[in-house]
N, C-alpha and C positions, 0 to 999 in steps of 0.2 A: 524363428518362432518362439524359442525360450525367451529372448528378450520383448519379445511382445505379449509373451504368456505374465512376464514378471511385470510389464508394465500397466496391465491390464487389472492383475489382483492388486497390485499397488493403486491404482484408479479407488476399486472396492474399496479398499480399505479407508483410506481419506477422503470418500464418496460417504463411507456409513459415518463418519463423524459427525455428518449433519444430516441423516436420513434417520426414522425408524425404521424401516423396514420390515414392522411386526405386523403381524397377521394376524394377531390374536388382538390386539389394538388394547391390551392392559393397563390400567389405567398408573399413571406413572405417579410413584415416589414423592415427585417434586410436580406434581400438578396440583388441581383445586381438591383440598382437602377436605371440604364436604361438598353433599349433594346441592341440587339446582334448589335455592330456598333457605339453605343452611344458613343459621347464627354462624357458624365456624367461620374465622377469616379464612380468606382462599391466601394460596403459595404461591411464589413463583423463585424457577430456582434458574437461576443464569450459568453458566460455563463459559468462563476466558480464560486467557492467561495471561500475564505483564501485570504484575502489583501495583506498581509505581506509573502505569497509565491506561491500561484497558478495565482493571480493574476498579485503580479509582476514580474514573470515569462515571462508571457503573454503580457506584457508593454514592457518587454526589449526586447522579439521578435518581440513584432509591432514596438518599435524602429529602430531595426536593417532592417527589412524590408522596412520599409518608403523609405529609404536610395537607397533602388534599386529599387523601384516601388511604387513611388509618387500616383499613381493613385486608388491605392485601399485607401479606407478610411476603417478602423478597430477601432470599438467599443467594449470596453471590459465594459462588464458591471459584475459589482457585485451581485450575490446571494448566500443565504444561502441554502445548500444541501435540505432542508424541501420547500424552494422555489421555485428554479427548478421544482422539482416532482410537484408542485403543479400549476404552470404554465403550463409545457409541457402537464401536465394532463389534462387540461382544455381545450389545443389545439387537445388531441386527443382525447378526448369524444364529439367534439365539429362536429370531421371531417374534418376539419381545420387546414392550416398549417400556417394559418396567424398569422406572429405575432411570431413565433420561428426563434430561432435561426441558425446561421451557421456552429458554431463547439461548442461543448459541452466538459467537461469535466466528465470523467467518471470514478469513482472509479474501480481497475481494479474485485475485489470481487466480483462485480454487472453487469459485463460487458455483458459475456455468455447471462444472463438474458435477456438482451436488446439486443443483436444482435439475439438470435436465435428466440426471440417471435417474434419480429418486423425487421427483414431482408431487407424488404423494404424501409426501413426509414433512412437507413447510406447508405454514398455514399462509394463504393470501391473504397479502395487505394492502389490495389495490384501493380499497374502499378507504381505508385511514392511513395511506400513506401518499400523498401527493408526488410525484415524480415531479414537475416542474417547480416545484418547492428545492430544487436540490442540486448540485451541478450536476450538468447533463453527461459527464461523461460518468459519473459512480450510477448511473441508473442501468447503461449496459450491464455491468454483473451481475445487478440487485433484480432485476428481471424477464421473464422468459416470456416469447410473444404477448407482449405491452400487459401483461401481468405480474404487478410487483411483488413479491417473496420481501426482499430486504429492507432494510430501516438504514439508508447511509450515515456510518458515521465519521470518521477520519481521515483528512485529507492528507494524500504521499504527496502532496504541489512541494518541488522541487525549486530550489532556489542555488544559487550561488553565494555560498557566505565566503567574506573574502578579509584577508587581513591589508586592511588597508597603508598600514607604514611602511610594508612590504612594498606594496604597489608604489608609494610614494619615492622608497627609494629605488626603483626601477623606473621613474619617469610618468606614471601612472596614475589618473584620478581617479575618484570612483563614476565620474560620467562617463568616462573613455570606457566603462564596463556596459553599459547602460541598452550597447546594441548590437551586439556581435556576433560572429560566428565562431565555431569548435577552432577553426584554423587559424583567426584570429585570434583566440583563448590560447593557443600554443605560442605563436609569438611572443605574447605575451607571456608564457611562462619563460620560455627561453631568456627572454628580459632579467625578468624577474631571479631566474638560474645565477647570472650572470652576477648579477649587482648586491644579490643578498647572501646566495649560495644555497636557498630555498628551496625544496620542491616545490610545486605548482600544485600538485594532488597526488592522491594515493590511489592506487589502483591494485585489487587482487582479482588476478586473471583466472580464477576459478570460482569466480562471482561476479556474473555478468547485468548487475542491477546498471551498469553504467550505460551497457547497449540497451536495456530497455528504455531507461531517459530517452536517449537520442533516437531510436523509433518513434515511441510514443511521442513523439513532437511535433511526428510529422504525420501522424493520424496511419500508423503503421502499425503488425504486429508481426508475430511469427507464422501465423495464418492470415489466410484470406478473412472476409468481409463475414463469412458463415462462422468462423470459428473454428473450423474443421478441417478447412486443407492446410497443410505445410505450405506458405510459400516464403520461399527462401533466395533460389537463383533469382527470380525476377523480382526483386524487392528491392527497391535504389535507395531509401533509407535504411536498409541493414546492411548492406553492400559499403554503404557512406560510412555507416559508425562502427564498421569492423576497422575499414582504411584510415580513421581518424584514430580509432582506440592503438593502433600500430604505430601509427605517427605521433601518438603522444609518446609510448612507450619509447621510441625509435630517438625520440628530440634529445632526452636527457633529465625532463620535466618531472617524472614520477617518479616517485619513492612506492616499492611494492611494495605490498603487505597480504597477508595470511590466512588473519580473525581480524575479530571484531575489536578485541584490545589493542593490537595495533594499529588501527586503524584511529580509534579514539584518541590514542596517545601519542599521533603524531600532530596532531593540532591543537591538542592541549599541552602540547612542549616547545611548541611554537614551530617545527621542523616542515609544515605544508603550510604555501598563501593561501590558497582556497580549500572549496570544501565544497564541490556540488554535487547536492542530496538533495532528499527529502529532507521537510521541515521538521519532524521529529528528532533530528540534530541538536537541535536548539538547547535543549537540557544540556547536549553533552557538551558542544560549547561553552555555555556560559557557567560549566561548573568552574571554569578555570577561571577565576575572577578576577585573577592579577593581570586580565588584558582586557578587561573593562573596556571600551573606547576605540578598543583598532580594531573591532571588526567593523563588517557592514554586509549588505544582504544587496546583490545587482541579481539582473534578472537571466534565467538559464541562456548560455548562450545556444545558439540553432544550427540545424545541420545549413551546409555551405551550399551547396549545390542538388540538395532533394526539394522539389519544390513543396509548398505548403508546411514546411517546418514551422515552429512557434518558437514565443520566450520563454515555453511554456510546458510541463512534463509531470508525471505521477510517478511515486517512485513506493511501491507498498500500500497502505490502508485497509482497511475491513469496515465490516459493517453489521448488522444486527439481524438474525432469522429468528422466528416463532416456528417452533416444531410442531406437530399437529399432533400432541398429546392433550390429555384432560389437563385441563388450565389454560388454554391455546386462547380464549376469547380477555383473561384477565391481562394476559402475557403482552397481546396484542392491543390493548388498551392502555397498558401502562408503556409502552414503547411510543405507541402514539403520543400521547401527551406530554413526552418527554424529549426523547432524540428527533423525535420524527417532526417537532413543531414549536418547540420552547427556546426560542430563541436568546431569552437572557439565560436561560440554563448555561447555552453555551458561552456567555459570559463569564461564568462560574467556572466553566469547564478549564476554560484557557485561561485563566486568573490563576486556578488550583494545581492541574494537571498540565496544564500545556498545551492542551489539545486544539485544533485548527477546524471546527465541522467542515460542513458542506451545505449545511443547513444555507439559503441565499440570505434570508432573513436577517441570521445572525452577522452577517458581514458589516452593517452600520451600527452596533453597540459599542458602548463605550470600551469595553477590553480591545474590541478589534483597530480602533482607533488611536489608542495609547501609545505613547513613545516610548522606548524603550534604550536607557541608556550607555546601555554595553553594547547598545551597537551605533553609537554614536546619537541618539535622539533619533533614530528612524524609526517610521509607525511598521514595522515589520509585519506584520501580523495583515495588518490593513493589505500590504503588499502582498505577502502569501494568499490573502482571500481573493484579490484582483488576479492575480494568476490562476489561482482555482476553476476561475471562471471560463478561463481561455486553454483549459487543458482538453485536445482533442480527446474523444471519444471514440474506443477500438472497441473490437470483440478480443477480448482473453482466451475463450474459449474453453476445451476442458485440457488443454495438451502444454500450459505455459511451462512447467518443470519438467516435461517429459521431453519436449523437444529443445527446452534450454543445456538440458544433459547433452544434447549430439551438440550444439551450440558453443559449449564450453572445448569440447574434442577439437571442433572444427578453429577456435580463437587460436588452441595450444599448436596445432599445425600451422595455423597463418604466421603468428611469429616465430614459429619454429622454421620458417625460411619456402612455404609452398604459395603458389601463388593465391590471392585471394578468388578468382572466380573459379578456381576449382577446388578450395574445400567447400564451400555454400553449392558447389553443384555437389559434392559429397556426400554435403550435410543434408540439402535436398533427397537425396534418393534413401537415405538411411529413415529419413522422416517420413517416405511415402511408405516404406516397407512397415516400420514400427508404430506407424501412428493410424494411418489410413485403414 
């Protein structure tokens, strides 16, 4: 009971980062700064966090918007993920919606959580936001019974960056990558072991982003279809990418690691062949310029024996809520015109920042089409949006960190030497107590 007491106020809390929850409905800080009629330009004040890409993201759309609609003023302010929560939290224990924001940024993993506790507190944007505009799997989060709350923006499409002299001198091209599976991804690293003295990838087994790739490939989560039940024992793609994630550990292939800077600085020192993420790697890769030319981007390989697996997985992204504070109709106008439908924006986006939308539209511009020469002249990019496409569609639900916690337990037992179908029955019953 204490651990579901603790899981539950933990819910609230990262629940009210994107709720009002006021009762008194005060009219906010950062909404429209005069009345219905007013000369006064109206506000809009945003909350993200990530300078160097959610934020400037967000800059280059207020840019571009200025341009056609002088009169909204847009304040993007900067917070760290632990801030938000702890702000917004303050405004809805408080009752009060004073003093929040107008659009939020919302990891999409957390999203379910906040729209279905607090329903109240996002404005619908079913009317100016197209869903079939967008890849179908970021519309799961972004909406609750065929009612869309969210504005998609950033795609986790996950890819295989690979150093290819590596491969080369293990016997390896980059077609031989082009159609594989995890088991053949380990042979191949073993190869690769062998001939270079390389690791194949990195792996920290107290960060299970690599199981959710390999689920989500196969149209799997940590729950059922509702979102709501634990399923666990009876789950043959998580069952597959525990026994794979053991098998790579088990081969010789991985080099563990920690954090997040070693992890960076093992393929920016040349120490791992590949690299399979998400596409927000890309920056971190190509800071290291003195390997120009040996990388290259194959597509995720798939689980071996779960059927309906893909080449194809999400790994992280977020996306855009309008709060239902005073400002909510400017908020949601300027989102619309922007993320929700500007497709050379997202030219800009990913020319400036980096960024990958979901937007479908934007996938034939010219940025998404450009070669790009540090990884050999591959249209990379073009590639991550053709993947985008084919990434199955799960329910997250509201339980992804609370049940990845017993998850994490259950990985440290599997290679600590117990068998695999009895910690997932473990992990199972632990989930049905604390989560159900």
């Amino acid at each position: 009971m204490k651990k579901l007491l603790s899981i539950m106020l933990a819910s609230v809390v990262l629940l009210s980062a994107c709720s009002t929850g006021g009762t008194k409905n005060e009219t906010s800080n950062s909404g429209n700064s005069g009345a219905e009629g007013s000369t006064q330009a109206k506000e809009i004040t945003v909350w993200a966090w990530d300078p160097a890409f959610n934020i400037a993201a967000m800059n280059v759309a207020k840019e571009a918007y200025e341009k056609v609609n002088s009169d909204v003023k847009i304040n993007v302010v900067e917070n760290a993920q632990a801030d938000i929560v702890q702000k917004l939290n303050t405004g809805l224990n408080s009752g009060s919606t004073k003093g929040l924001p107008n659009i939020v940024l919302i990891e999409d993993y957390r999203a379910q959580s906040f729209l279905q506790a607090y329903p109240e507190s996002f404005y619908e944007l079913t009317d100016l936001v197209k869903a079939d505009s967008f890849a179908d799997y970021k519309i799961g989060p972004t909406s609750v019974d065929g009612k869309q709350y969210g504005v998609p923006f950033d795609s986790g499409v996950t890819g295989m960056y690979v150093r290819t002299d590596y491969l080369e001198q293990a016997g390896y091209s980059l077609d031989a990558l082009q159609d594989i599976d995890w088991k053949q991804y380990i042979e191949i690293g073993k190869a690769v072991k062998a001939k270079t003295g390389k690791s194949m990838l990195t792996l920290d087994p107290n960060d299970l982003g690599q199981i959710r790739v390999m689920i989500q490939s196969a149209g799997a989560w940590y729950t059922g279809k509702d979102g709501q039940t634990p399923t666990i024992t009876d789950n043959a793609a998580l069952k597959e990418a525990f026994v794979i994630y053991k098998e790579m550990m088990d081969s010789g292939i991985v080099k563990v690691i920690s954090d997040w800077s070693q992890f960076v600085g093992a393929f920016n020192s040349g120490e791992v062949a590949s690299v399979p993420t998400g596409n927000w790697i890309t920056a971190s890769i190509k800071a290291e310029a003195s390997q120009s030319g040996k990388w290259a981007v194959a597509p995720l390989p798939k689980l071996a024996t779960t059927e309906g697996s893909v080449h194809a997985s999400n790994l992280g992204g977020s996306s855009w809520y309008v709060m239902n504070v005073d400002g909510k109709e400017a908020a949601a106008e300027f989102l619309a015109k922007t993320f929700a439908s500007d497709a050379e924006l997202y030219q800009t986006l990913n020319t400036k920042v980096g960024v990958i939308g979901t937007l479908k539209a934007a996938a034939s511009g010219e940025a998404y089409s450009a070669t790009d020469e540090f990884f050999k002249g591959q249209k990379v990019v073009s590639d991550f949006a053709a993947w985008t496409e084919q990434i199955p569609n799960v329910n997250y639900g509201m339980n992804t960190y609370a049940i990845e916690d017993i998850m994490v337990v259950a990985m440290q037992s599997y290679l600590g030497g117990k068998d695999v179908d009895t910690v997932l029955k473990d992990a199972q019953k632990q989930a049905d107590t604390q989560i159900r």
